[in-house]
N, C-alpha and C positions, 0 to 999 in steps of 0.2 A: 612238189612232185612225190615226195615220200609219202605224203597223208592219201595221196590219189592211189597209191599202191597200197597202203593198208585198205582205205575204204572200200576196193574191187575185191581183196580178200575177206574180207567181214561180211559182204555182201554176198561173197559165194556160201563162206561158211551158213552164213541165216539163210540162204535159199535152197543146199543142202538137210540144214537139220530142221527148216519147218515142216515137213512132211511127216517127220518120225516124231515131233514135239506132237503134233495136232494128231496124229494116230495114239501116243502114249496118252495125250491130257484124254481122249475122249473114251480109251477105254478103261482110264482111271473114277470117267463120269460113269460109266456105268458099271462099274462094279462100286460105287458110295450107293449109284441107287438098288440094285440087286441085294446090298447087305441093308438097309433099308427096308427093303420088302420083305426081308427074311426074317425079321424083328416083331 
């Protein structure tokens, strides 16, 4: 019962912070390629 209570919060937490993860990694991709182009 206890694991079934972590896994519902782990699961919030990851579906919570993918949105801000996949927003930071994508515009962390394009500013590699902007400094890239700038070279």
């Amino acid at each position: 019962m206890l694991y079934a209570g972590i896994a519902i919060i782990i699961t919030g937490i990851v579906s919570a912070l993918s949105p801000i993860l996949r927003e930071w990694y994508a515009h962390r991709k394009r500013k590699e390629r902007e400094g890239r182009d700038r070279h």
